[in-house]
N, C-alpha and C positions, 0 to 999 in steps of 0.2 A: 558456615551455619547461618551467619546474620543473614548474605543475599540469600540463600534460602530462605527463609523465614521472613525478610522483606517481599520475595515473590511469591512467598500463598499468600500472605495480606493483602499484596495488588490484586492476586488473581481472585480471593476473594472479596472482595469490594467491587469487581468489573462484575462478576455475575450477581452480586446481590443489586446491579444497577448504578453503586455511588458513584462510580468512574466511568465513562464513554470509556470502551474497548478503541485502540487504536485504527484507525485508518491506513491502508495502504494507499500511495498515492499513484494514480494510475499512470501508466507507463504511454507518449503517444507513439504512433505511429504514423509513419510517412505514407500518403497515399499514393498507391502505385502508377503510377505514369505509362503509356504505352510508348516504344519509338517512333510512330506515327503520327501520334497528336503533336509533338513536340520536334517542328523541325529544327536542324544544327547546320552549322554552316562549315 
């Protein structure tokens, strides 16, 4: 019951503004390489 009742107070304080909503942090990715730009010995 408490972490309920702690996460509609979060949830409501994020939409009325008082709290920045979380951030997901963005995932990178590797650029793709061809086997011909990049000769191997």
């Amino acid at each position: 019951m408490k972490a309920w009742l702690s996460s509609m107070w979060w949830n409501l304080a994020v939409a009325l503004g008082f709290i920045d909503p979380p951030r997901l942090q963005p995932i990178p990715v590797r650029a793709q390489r061809s086997d011909s730009a990049t000769p191997r010995r």
